[in-house]
N, CA and C atoms as a LAMMPS dump frame, in Angstrom:
ITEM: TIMESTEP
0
ITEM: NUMBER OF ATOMS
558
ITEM: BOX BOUNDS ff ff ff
-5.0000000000000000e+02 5.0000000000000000e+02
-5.0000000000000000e+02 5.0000000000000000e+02
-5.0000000000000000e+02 5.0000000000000000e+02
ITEM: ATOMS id mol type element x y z
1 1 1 N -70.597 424.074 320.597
2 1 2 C -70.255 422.68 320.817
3 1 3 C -69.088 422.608 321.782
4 2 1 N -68.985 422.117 322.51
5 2 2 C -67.834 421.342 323.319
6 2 3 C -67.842 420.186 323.734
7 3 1 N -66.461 419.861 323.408
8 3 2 C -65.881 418.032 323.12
9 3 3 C -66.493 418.033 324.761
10 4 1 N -66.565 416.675 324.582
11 4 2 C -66.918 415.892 326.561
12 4 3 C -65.458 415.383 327.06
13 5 1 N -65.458 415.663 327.898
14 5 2 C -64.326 415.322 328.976
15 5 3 C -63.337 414.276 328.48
16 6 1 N -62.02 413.918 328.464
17 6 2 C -61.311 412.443 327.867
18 6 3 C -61.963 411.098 328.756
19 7 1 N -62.551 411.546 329.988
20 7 2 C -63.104 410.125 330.692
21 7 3 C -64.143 410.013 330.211
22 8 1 N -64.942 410.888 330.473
23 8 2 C -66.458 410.912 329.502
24 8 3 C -66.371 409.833 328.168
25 9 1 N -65.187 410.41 327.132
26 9 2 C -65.229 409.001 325.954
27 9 3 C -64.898 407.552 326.517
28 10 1 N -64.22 407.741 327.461
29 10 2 C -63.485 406.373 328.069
30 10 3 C -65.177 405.4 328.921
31 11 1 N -65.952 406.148 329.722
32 11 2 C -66.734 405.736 330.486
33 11 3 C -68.359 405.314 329.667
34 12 1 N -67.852 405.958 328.739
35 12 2 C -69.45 405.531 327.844
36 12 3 C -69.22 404.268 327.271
37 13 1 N -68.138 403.629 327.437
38 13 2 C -68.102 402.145 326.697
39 13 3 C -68.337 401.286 327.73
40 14 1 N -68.157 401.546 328.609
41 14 2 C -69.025 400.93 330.779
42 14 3 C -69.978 399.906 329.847
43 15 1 N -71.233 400.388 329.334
44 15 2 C -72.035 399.626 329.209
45 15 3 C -72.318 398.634 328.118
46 16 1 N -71.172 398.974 326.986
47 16 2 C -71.075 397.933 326.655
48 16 3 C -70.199 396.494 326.977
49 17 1 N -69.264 397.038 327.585
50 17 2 C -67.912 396.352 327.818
51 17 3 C -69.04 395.035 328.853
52 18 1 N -70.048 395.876 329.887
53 18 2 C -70.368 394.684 331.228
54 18 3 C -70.794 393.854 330.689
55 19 1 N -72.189 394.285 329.605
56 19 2 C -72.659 392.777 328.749
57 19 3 C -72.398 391.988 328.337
58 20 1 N -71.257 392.549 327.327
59 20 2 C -70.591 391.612 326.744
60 20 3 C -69.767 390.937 327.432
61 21 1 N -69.162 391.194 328.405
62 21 2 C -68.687 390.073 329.727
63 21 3 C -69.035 389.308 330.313
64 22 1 N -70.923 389.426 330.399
65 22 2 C -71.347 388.981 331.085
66 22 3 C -71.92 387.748 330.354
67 23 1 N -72.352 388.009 328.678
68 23 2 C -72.663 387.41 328.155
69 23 3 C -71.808 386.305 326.786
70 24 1 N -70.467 386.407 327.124
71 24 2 C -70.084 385.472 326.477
72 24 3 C -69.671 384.154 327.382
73 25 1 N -69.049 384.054 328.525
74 25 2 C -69.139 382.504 328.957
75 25 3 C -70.91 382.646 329.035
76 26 1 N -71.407 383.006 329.652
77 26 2 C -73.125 382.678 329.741
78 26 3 C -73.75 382.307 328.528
79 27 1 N -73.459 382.688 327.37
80 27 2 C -73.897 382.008 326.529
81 27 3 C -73.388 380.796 325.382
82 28 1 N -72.032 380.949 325.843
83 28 2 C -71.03 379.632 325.489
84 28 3 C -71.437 378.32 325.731
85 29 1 N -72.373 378.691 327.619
86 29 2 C -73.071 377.453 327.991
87 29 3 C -73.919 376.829 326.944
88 30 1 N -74.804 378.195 326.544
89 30 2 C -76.494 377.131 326.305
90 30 3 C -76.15 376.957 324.699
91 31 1 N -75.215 377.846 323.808
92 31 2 C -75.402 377.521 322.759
93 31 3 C -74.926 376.1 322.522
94 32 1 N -74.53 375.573 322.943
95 32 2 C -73.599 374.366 322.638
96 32 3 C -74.851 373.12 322.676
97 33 1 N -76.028 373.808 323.139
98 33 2 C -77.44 373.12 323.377
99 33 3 C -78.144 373.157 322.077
100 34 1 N -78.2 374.25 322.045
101 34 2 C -79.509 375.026 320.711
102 34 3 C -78.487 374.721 319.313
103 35 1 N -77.351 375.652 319.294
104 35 2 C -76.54 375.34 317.924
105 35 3 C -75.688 377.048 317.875
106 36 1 N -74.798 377.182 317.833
107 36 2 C -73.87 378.212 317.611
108 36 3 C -73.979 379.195 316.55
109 37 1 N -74.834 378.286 315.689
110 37 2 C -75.016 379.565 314.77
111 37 3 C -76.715 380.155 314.877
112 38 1 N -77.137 379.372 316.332
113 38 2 C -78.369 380.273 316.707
114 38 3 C -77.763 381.663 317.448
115 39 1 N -76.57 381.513 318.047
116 39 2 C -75.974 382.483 318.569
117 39 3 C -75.717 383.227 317.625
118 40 1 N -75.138 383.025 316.281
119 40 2 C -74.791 383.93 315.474
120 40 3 C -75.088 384.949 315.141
121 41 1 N -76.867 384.199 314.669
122 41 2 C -77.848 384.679 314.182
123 41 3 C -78.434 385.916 315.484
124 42 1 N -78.576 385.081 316.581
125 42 2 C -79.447 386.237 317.64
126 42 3 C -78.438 387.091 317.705
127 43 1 N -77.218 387.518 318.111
128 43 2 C -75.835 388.248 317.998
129 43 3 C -76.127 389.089 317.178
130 44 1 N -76.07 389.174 315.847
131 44 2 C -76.401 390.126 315.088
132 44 3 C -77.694 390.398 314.886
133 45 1 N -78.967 390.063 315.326
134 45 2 C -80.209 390.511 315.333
135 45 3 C -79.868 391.416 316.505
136 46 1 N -79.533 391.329 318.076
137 46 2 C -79.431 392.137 318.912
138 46 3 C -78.452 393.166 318.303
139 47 1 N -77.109 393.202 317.878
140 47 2 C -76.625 394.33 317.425
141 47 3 C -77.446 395.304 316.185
142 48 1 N -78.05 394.606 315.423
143 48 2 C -78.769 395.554 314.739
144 48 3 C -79.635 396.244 315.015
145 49 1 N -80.38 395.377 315.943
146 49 2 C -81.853 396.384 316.824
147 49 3 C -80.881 397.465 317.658
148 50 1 N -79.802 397.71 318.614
149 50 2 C -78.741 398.606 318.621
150 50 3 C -78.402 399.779 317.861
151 51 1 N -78.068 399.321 316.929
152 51 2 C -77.095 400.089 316.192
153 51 3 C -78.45 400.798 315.378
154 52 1 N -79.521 400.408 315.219
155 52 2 C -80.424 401.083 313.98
156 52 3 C -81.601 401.805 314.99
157 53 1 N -81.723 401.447 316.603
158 53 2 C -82.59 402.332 317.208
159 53 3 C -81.995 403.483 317.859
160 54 1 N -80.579 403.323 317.885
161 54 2 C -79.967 404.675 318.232
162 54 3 C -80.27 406.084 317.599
163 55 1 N -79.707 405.977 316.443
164 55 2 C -80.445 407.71 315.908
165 55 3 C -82.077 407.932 315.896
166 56 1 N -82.866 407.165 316.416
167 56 2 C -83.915 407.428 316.463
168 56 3 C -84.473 407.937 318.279
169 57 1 N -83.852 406.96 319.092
170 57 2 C -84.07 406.849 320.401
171 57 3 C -83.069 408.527 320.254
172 58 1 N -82.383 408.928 320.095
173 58 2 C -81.162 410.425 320.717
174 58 3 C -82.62 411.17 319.504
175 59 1 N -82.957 411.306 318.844
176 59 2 C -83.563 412.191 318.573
177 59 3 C -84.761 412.553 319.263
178 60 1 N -85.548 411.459 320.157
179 60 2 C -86.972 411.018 320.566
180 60 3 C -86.339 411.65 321.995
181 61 1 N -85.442 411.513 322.328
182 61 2 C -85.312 412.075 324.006
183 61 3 C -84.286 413.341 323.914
184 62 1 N -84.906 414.023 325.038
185 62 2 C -83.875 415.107 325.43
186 62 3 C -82.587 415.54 325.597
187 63 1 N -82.152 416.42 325.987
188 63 2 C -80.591 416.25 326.032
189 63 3 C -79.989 415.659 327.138
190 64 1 N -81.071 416.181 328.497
191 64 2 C -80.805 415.273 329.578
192 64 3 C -80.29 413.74 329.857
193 65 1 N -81.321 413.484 328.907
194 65 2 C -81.208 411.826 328.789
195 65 3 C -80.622 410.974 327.533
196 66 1 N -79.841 411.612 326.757
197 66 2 C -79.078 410.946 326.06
198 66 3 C -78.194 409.916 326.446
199 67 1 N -77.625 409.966 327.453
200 67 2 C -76.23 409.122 327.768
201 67 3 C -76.927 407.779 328.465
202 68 1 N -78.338 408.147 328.836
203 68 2 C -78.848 406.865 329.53
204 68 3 C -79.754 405.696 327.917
205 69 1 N -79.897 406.964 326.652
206 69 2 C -80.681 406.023 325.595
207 69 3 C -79.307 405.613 324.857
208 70 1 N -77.792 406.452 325.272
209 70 2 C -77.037 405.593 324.451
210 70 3 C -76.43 404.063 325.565
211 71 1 N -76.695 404.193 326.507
212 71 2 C -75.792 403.3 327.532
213 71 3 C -76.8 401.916 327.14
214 72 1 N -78.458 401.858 326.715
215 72 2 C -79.206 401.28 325.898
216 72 3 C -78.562 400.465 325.225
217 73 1 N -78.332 401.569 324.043
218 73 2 C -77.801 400.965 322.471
219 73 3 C -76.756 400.556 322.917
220 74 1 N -75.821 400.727 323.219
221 74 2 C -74.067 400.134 323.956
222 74 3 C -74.526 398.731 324.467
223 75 1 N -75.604 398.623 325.105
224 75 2 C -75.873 397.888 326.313
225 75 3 C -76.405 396.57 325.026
226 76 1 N -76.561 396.679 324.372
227 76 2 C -77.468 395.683 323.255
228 76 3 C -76.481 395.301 322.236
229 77 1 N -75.606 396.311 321.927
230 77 2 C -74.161 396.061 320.957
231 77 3 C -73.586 394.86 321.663
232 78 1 N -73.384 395.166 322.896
233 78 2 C -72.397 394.218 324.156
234 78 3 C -72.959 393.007 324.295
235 79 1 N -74.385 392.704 324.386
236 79 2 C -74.795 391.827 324.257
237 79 3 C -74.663 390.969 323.43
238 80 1 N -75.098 391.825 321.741
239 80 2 C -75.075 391.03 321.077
240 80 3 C -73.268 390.527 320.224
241 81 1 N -72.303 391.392 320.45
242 81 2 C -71.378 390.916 320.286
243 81 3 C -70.428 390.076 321.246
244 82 1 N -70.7 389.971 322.215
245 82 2 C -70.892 388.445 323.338
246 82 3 C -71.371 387.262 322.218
247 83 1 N -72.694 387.524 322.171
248 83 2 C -73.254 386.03 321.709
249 83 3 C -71.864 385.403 320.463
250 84 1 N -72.253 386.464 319.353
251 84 2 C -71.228 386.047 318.42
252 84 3 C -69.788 386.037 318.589
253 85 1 N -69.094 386.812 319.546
254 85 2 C -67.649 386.644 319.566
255 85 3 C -67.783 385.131 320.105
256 86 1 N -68.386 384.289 320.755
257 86 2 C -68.272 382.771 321.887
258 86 3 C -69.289 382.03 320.711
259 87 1 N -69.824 382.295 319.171
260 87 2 C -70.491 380.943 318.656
261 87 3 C -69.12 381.366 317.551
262 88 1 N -68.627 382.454 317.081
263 88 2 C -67.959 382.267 315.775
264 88 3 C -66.639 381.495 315.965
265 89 1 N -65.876 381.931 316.909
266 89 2 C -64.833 380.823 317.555
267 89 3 C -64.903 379.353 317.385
268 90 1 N -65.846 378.788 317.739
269 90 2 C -66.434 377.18 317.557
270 90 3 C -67.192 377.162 316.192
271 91 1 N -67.758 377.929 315.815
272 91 2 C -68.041 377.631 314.286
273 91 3 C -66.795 377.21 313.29
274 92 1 N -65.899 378.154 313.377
275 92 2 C -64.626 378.39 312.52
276 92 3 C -64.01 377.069 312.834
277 93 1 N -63.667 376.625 314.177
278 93 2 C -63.212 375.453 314.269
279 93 3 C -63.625 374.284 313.693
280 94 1 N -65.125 374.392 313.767
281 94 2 C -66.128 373.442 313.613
282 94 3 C -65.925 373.074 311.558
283 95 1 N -65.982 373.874 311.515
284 95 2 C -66.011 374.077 309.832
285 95 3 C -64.407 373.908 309.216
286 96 1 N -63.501 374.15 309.871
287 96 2 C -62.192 373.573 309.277
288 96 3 C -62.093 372.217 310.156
289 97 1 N -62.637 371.664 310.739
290 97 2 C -62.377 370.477 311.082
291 97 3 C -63.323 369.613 310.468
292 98 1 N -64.669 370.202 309.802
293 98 2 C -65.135 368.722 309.469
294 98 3 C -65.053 368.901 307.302
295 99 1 N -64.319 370.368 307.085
296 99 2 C -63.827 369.964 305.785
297 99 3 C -62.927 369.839 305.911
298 100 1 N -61.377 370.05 306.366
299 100 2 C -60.415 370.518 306.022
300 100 3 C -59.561 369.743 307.104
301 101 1 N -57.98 369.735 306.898
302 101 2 C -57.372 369.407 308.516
303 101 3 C -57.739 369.937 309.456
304 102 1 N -57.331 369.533 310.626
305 102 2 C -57.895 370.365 311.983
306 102 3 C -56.345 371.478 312.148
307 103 1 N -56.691 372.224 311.302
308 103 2 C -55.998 373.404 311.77
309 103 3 C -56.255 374.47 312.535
310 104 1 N -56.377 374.642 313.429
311 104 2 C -57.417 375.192 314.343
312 104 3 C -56.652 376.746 314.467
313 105 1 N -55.682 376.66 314.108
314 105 2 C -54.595 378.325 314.798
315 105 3 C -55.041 378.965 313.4
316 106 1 N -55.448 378.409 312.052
317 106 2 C -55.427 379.021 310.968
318 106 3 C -56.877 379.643 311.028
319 107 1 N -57.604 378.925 311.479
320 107 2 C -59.038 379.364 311.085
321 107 3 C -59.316 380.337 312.478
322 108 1 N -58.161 380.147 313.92
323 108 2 C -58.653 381.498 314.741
324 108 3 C -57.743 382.624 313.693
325 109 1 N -56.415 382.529 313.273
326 109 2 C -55.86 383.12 312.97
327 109 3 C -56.981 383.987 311.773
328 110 1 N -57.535 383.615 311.134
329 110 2 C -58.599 384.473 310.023
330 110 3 C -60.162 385.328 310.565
331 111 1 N -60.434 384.673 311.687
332 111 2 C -60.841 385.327 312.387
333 111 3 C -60.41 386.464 312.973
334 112 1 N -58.945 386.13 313.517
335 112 2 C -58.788 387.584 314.333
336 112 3 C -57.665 388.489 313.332
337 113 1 N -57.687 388.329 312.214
338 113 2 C -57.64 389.353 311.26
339 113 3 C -58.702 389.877 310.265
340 114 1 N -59.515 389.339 310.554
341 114 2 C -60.836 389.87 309.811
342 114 3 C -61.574 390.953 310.921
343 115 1 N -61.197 390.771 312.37
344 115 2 C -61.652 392.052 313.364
345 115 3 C -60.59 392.68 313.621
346 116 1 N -59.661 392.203 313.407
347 116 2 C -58.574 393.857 313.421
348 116 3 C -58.714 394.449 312.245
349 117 1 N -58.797 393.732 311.205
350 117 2 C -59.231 394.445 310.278
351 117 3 C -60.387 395.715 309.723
352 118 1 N -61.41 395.333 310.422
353 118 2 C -62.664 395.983 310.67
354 118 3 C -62.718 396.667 311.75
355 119 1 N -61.702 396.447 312.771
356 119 2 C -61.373 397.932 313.933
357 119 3 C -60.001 398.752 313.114
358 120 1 N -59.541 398.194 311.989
359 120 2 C -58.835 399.551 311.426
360 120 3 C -59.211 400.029 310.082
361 121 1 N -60.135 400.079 309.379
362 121 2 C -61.184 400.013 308.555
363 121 3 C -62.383 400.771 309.036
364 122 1 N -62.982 400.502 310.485
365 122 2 C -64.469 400.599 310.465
366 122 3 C -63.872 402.178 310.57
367 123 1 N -63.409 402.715 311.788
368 123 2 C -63.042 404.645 311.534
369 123 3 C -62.631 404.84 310.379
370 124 1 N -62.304 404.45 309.766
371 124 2 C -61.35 405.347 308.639
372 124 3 C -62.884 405.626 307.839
373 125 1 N -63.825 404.342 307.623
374 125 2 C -64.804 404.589 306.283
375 125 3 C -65.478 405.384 307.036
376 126 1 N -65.958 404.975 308.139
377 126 2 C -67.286 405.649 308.749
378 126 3 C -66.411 407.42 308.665
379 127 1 N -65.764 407.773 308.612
380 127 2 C -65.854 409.073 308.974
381 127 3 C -66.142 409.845 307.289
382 128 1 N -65.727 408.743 306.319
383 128 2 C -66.213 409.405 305.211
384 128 3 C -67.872 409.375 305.269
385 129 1 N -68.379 408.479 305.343
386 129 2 C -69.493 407.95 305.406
387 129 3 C -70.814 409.113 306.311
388 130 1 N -69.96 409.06 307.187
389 130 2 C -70.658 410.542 308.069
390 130 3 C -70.827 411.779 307.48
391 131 1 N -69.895 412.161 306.773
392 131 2 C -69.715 413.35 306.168
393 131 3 C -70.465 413.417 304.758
394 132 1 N -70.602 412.175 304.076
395 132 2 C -71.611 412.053 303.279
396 132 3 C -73.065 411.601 303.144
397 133 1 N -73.993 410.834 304.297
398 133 2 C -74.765 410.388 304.672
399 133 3 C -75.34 410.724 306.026
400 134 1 N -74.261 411.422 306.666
401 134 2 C -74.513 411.969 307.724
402 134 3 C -74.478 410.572 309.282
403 135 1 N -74.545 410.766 310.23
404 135 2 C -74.67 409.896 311.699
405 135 3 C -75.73 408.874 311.702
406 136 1 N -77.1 409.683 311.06
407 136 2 C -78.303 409.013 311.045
408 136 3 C -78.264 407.572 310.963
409 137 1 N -77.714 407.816 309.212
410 137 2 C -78.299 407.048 308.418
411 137 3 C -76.821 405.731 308.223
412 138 1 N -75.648 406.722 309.036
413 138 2 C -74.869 405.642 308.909
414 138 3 C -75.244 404.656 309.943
415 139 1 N -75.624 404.504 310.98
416 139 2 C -76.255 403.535 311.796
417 139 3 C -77.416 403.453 311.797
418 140 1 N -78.54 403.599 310.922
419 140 2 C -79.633 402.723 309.908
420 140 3 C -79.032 401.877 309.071
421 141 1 N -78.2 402.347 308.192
422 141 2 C -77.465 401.454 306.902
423 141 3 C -76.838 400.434 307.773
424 142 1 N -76.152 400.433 308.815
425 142 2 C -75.366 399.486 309.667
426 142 3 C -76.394 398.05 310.094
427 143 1 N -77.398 398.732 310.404
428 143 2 C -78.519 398.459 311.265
429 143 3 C -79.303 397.4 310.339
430 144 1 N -79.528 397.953 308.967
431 144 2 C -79.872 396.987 307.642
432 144 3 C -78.851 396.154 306.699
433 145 1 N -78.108 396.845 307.181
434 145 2 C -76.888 395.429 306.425
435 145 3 C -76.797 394.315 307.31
436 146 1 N -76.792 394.355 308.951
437 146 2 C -76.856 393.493 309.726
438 146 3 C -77.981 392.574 309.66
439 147 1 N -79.412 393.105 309.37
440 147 2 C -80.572 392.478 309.314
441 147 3 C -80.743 391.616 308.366
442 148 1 N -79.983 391.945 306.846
443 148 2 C -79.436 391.605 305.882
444 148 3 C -78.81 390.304 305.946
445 149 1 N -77.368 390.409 306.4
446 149 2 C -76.903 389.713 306.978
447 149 3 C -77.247 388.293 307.831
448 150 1 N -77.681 388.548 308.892
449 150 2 C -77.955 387.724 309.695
450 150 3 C -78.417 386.274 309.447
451 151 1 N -79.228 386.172 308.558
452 151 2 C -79.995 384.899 307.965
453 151 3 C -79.078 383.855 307.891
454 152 1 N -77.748 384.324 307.362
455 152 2 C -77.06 383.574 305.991
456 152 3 C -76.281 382.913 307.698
457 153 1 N -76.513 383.203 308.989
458 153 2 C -75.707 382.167 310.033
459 153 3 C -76.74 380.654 310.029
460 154 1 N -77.628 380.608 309.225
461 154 2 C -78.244 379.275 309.396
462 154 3 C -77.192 378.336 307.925
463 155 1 N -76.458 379.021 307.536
464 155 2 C -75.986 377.925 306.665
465 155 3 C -74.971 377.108 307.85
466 156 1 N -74.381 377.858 308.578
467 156 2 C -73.807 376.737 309.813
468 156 3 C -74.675 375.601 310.716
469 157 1 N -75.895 375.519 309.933
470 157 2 C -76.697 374.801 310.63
471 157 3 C -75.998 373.452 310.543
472 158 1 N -75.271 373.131 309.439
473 158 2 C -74.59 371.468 309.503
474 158 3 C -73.678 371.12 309.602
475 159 1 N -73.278 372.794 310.615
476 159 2 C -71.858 372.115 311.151
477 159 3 C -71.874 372.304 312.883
478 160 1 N -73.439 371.833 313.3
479 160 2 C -74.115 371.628 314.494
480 160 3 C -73.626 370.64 315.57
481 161 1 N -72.457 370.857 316.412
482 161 2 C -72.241 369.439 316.837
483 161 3 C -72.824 369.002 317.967
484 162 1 N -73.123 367.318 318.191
485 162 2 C -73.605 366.899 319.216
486 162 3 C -72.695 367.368 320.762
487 163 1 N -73.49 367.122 321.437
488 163 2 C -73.14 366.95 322.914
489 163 3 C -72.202 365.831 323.266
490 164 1 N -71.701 364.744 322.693
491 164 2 C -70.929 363.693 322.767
492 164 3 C -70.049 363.63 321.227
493 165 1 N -68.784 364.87 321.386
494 165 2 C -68.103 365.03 319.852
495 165 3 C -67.186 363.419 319.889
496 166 1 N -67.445 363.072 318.638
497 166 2 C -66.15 361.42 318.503
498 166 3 C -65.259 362.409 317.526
499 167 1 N -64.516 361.199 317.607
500 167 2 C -62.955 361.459 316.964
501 167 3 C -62.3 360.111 316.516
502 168 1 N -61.859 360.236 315.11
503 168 2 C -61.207 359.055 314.405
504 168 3 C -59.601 358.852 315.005
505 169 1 N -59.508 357.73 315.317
506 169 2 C -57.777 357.645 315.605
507 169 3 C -57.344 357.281 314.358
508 170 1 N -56.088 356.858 313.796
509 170 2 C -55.181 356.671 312.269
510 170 3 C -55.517 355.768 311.405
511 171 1 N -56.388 354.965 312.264
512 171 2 C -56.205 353.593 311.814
513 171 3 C -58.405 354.15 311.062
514 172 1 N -58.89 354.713 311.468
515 172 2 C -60.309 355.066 310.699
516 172 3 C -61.403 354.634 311.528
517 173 1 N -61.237 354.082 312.998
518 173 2 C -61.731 353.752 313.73
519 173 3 C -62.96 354.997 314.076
520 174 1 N -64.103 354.822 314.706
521 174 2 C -64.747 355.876 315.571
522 174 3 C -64.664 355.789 316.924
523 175 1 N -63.725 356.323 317.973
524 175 2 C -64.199 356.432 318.978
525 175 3 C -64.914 357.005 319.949
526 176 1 N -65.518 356.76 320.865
527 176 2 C -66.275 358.166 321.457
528 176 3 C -65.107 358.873 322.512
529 177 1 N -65.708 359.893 322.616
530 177 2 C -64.757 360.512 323.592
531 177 3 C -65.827 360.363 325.225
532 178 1 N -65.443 359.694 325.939
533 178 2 C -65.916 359.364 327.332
534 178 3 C -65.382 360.602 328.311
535 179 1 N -66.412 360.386 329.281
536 179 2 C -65.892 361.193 330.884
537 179 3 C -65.937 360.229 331.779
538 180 1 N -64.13 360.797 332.142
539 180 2 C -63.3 359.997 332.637
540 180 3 C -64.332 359.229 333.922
541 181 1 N -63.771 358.285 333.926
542 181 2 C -64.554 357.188 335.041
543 181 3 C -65.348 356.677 334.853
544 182 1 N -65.651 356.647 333.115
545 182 2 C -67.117 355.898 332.967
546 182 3 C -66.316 354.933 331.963
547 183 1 N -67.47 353.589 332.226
548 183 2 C -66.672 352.27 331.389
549 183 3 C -67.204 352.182 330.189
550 184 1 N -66.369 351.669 329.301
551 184 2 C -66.765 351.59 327.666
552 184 3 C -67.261 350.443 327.778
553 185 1 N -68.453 350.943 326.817
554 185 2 C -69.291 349.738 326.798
555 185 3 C -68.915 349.198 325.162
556 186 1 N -68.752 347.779 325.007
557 186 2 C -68.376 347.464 323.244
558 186 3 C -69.913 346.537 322.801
């Protein structure tokens, strides 16, 4: 065995890093059409098809061509964690604003300790996890907890917002929120 080069670890994340660049304003657009927690949902359907065809695709190809069936799986992770990093942002908002005050720093704030959390968490387990289940099956198990998973983003289905969001002023009024230069009609 010999370790791969320190750029070698650095350059194999290339293909996930472009997708997911490419695909979170790009899909910020259309979900705001369909519903955010269709993003959710496809987000983690693409990361699971990822994460659970990898040990199968590195076993099915040669040694030659490993780095092109993992740049694949990377390439589908990136994708699909695009979709969901740009619908869970507006979900979270979405959902402390239509139960709760609009605290909006609290509900990013729980978000982005629930993924630092799980980037200082996910090495520590997985390496037990490897050593007892082995590489395989830890990204099958990943692969089916996600599939698992995934469904339960249609409970954000009713916190779906229109294309024209209103907003109450103090007094309990509804107003719409207009673009600028257009006249209110009463």
């Amino acid at each position: 065995y010999h370790p791969p080069a320190g750029w070698v670890l650095g350059v194999i994340f290339v293909p996930s890093m472009l997708p997911y660049i490419l695909a979170t304003p790009l899909s910020g657009k259309y979900l705001t059409r369909i519903g955010r927690y269709w993003g959710l949902f496809l987000g983690s359907a693409v990361i699971c098809a990822g994460c659970a065809s990898l040990p199968f695709l590195l076993d099915y190809f040669h040694t030659g061509h490993k780095i092109w069936v993992i740049s694949i799986s990377l390439a589908c992770c990136g994708v699909g964690l695009g979709l969901v990093d740009s619908s869970i942002m507006p979900l979270m908002a979405t959902v402390v604003e239509k139960r709760h005050a609009a605290l909006y720093g609290s509900s990013c704030a729980i978000v982005d300790t629930s993924v630092s959390l799980a980037f200082f968490l996910g090495p520590i387990c997985s390496g037990y996890i490897i050593d007892l289940v082995g590489f395989k099956w830890l990204y099958v198990g990943q692969g089916a907890l996600l599939f698992a998973l995934a469904p339960f983003a249609f409970f954000f289905r009713q916190f779906h917002c229109s294309r024209e969001p209103s907003s109450q002023d103090q007094t309990g009024e509804t107003q719409r929120l207009l673009k600028p230069n257009t006249p209110e009609v009463s």
